[in-house]
N, C-alpha and C positions, 0 to 999 in steps of 0.2 A: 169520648173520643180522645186518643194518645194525642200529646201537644207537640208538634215538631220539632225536635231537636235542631243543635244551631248548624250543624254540617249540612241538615235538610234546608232549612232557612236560607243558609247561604247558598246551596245550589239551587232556590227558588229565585233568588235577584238576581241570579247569573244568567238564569232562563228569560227573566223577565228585560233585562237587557239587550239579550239575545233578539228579542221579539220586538224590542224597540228601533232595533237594526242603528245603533248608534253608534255611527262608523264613524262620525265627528265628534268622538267623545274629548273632550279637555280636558286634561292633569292639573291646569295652572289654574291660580286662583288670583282674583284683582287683589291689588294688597297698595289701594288709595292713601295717602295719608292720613291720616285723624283717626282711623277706626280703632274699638277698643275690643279687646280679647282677653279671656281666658286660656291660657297657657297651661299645658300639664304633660309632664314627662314622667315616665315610670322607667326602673330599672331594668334590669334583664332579668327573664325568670321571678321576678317581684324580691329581689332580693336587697338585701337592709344595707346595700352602699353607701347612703346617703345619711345612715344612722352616726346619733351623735355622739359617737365613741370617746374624741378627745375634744377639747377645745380649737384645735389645728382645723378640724371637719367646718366646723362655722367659720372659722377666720377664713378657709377658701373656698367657702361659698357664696361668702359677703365679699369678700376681696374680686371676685370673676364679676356677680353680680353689679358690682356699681360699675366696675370696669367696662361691660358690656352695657348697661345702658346708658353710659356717659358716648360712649361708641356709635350706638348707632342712635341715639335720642330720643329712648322709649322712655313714658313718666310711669314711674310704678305706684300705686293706691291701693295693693296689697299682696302678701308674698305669704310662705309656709313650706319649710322643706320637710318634708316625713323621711320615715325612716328609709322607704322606698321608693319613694315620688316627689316631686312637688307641682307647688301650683304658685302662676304667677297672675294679676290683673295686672294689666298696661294698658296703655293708650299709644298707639305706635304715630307717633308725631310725624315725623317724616317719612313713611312709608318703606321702612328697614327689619319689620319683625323678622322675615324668615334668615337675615344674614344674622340678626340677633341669637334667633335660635341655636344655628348650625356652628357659630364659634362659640354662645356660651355653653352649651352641650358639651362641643370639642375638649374644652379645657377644663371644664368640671370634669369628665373621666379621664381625661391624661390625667391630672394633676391628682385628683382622688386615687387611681388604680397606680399613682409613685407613691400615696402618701401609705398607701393598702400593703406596697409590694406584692402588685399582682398587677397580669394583663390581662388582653384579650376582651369580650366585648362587655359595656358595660350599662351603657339601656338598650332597651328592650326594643326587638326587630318590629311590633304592632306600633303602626304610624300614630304620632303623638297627637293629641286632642288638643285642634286650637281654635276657640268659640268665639266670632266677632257676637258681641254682647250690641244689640239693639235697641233696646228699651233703661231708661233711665233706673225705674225701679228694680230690673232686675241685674244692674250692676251691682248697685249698692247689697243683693239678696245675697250673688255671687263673692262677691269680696268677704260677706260673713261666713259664709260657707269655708272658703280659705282658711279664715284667723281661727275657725270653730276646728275644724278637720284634727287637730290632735287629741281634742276631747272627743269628741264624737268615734274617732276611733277609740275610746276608750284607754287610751296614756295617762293623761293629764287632767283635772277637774276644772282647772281654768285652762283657757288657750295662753294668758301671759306666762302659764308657766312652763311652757315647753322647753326646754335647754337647747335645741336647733335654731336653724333661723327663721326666725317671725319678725312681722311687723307687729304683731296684736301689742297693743297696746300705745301706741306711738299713734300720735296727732298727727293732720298734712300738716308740713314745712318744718316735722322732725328729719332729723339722717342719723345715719349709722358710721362710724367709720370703720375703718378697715389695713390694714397695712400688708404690704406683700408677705407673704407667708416665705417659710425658709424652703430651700429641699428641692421644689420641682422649677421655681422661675428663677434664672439668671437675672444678678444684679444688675449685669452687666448692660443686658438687653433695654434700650430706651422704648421698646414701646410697651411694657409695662412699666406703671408709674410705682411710686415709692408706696404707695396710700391710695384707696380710693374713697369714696363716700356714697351711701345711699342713701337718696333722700325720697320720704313718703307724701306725692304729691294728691291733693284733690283731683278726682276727676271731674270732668263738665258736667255733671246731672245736678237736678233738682237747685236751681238757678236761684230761685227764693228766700234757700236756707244760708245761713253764714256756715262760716267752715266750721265754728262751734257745733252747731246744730247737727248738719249734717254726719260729723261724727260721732254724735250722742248719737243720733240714729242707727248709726253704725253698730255700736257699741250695743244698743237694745237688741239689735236684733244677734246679735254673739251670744249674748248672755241667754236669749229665747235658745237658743240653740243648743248653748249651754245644760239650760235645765232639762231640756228633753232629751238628750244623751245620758242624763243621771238619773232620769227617772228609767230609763231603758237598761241602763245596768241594772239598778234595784229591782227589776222586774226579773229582768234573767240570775242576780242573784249574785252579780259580777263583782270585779273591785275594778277601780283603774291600777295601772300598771305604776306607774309615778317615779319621780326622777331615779333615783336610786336601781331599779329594776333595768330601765330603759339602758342605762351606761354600761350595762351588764352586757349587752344583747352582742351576740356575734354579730361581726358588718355581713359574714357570707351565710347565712341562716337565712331562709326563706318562709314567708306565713302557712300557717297547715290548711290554710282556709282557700275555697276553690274559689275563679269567678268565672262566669260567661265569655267566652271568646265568641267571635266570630258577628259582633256588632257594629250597627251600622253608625260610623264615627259623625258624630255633629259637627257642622260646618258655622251652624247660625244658632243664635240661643234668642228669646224675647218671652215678658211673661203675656203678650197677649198675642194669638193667634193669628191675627191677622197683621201686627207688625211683621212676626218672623213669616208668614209666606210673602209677603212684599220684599221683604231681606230678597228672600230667595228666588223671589221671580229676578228681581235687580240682577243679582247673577246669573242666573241662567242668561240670560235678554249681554250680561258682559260676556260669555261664554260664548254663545253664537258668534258676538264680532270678531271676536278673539279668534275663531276658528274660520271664518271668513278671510281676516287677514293671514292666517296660515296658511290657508289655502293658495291664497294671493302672492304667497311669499316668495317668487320663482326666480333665478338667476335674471339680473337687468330689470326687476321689478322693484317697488319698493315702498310695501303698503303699510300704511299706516295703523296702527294695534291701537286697543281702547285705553283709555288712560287707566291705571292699575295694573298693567304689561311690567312685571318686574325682573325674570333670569333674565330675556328676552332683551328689555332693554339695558340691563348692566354687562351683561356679558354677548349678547347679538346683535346691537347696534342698531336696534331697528327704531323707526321712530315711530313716537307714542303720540297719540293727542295730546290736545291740554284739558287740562281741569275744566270740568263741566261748572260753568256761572250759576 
């Protein structure tokens, strides 16, 4: 039997939709304080933007990044910009990741497509992958996944050695500094500072281990990753690419390699089954209230939205619960 392509796939959820009559569908998603995610952007086209051509390319990417999370108070536990994409772990402390997103996005392709001399658009129009991380053990899996991603794509034989910006290798309660870059920010301008810093914080999991530890942990599982990425080349007969190739690479060259469009983006990540359909009942069960007080929301009314109400409450004024005890 032929396996259905993704254009059939996707006009099967659209039917399947259809037939759920889910006329109170919601866009918006709770965005409570404390939750931790997975962050990942890709360019336009999958094109090497982000590629680490000169040393200018990391100074404003580190420079945006600590600026943005000093901004809006997300703790970073692990980072990785590829040549096309990257990938963040955070923990969004005050319940700010989506403004995080949308001005650090903003300003990495202004400031990249001045540093490029080039315009027009610069990530990619398929909505960005951002995975509240539920399960303790599979933050720590995720974050290696992160610091491993330039080996495993086959660049680099260690992740410490990627010439981008990485955390791999940096301890919590390391930082980075960073100084404003020339060319695209006015000196002039006070609300960018002179310097930023970014610093590589612990996340809350596994409560037992010291921050030693749990960083070795870290680190074992990098290096697991490590070695099955190079046993994966010597099978297909590969080499890695390695620094010298990488600085070569045009920033507007695109991979010849295809991928699957038209998938169903993750919202929740857990490595055990029944953490992530709890994740996701929790939201569905916030989605209905949510669409309740929408519904409720009528001129001279003035109903009250579930706590994790975020456009709504910073730009519509509406009032939110409070945090559930």
């Amino acid at each position: 039997m032929r396996k259905p392509g993704p254009k059939e796939r996707s006009a099967a959820r659209r039917r399947q939709n259809r037939e759920r009559k889910r006329e109170r569908r919601v866009r918006a998603r709770p965005v409570p304080p404390g939750r931790r995610y997975k962050i990942t952007r890709r360019c336009f086209e999958r094109r090497l933007y982000l590629t680490p051509s000169s040393p200018e390319v990391k100074q404003i990417l580190g420079y945006l990044l600590g600026y943005c999370l000093h901004k809006y108070g997300l703790q970073l536990h692990a980072a990785c910009f590829m040549g096309n994409h990257y990938h963040l772990d955070v923990t969004d402390v005050r319940g700010n990741f989506p403004g995080f997103k949308s001005t650090f996005n903003g300003l990495v392709a202004r400031s990249l497509n001045a540093h490029r001399g080039r315009r027009d658009r610069f990530w990619s129009a398929d909505r960005g992958c951002d995975v509240e991380l539920t399960d303790d053990n599979d933050v720590i899996d995720r974050m290696s996944y992160t610091l491993a991603n330039p080996v495993t794509a086959g660049l680099v034989p260690r992740a410490t050695r990627w010439p981008s910006l990485t955390t791999a290798g940096m301890a919590f309660g390391d930082s980075m500094h960073f100084r404003r870059p020339s060319g695209f920010f006015d000196e002039k301008d006070g609300d960018m500072p002179a310097s930023t810093e970014v610093e590589l914080t612990r996340p809350n999991v596994m409560k037992g281990l010291t921050d030693g530890e749990l960083h070795a942990l870290l680190t074992d599982r990098v290096r697991v990753r490590e070695q099955e990425a190079k046993a994966q080349l010597r099978k297909q007969k590969r080499r890695f690419m390695l620094e010298s190739r990488i600085a070569k690479q045009h920033w507007n060259r695109k991979p010849r390699s295809t991928e699957e469009r038209f998938k169903t983006t993750p919202t929740v990540a857990a490595g055990c089954k029944w953490t992530r359909i709890a994740a996701l009942q929790r939201n569905r069960e916030w989605e209905e209230a949510y669409a309740d007080a929408r519904d409720a929301d009528v001129p001279g009314a003035s109903p009250v939205y579930p706590f994790g109400t975020y456009l709504r409450r910073l730009y519509g004024g509406v009032r939110v619960a409070a945090a559930p005890s």
